[in-house]
N, C-alpha and C positions, 0 to 999 in steps of 0.2 A: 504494500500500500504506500501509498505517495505521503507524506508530512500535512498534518491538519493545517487548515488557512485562517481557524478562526480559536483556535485552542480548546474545541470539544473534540469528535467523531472525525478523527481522521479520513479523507479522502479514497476513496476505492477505484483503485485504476482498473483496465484489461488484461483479465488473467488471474484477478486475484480472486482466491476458492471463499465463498461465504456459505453462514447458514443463517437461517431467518431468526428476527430480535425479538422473542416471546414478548416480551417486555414493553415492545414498542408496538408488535405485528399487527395490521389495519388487514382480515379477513376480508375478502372479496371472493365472486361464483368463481373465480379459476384456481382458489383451494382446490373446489373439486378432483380437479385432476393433477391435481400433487405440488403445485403452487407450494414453495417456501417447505418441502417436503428432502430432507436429505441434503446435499452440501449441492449449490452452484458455483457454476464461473463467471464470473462478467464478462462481457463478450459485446464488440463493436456493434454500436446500435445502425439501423442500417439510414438514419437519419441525425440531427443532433438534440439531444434532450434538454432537459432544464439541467444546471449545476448538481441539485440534487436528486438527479436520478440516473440510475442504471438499469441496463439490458442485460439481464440475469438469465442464462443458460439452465435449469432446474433439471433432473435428469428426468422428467417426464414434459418438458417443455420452457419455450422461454418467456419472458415477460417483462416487462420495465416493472422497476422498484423504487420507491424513495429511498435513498440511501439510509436514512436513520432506523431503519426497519433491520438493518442485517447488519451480520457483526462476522469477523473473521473470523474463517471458520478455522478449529483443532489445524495443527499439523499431521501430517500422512505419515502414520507410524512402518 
């Protein structure tokens, strides 16, 4: 991940593995199908987003997220 800009929640570039923030998660119909389910990747948006959102890769699909919603995921043991 890139250095925070504002000294909260550091910045989530492309490529960085997240899982979704209990804590903060705003529930939407694309839970359904596994939404914030398991660890994502961030992944080039195919357009450009607001600052605070990402194109999350989820391993049952992708979706834009507010970034305060996810938190970096474990390391890969």
């Amino acid at each position: 991940m890139s250095e925070p800009t504002d000294g909260s929640d550091a910045r989530l570039a492309v490529g960085d593995r997240v899982v979704k923030n209990p804590a903060r998660w705003r529930p939407n119909a694309f839970d359904s199908w596994g939404r914030g389910q398991g660890v994502g990747v961030i992944v080039e948006p195919p357009f450009t987003l607001p600052p605070d959102e990402v194109d999350v890769r989820w391993p049952a699909g992708r979706c834009f997220e507010s970034a305060d919603q996810l938190l970096p995921a474990p390391d890969r043991e």
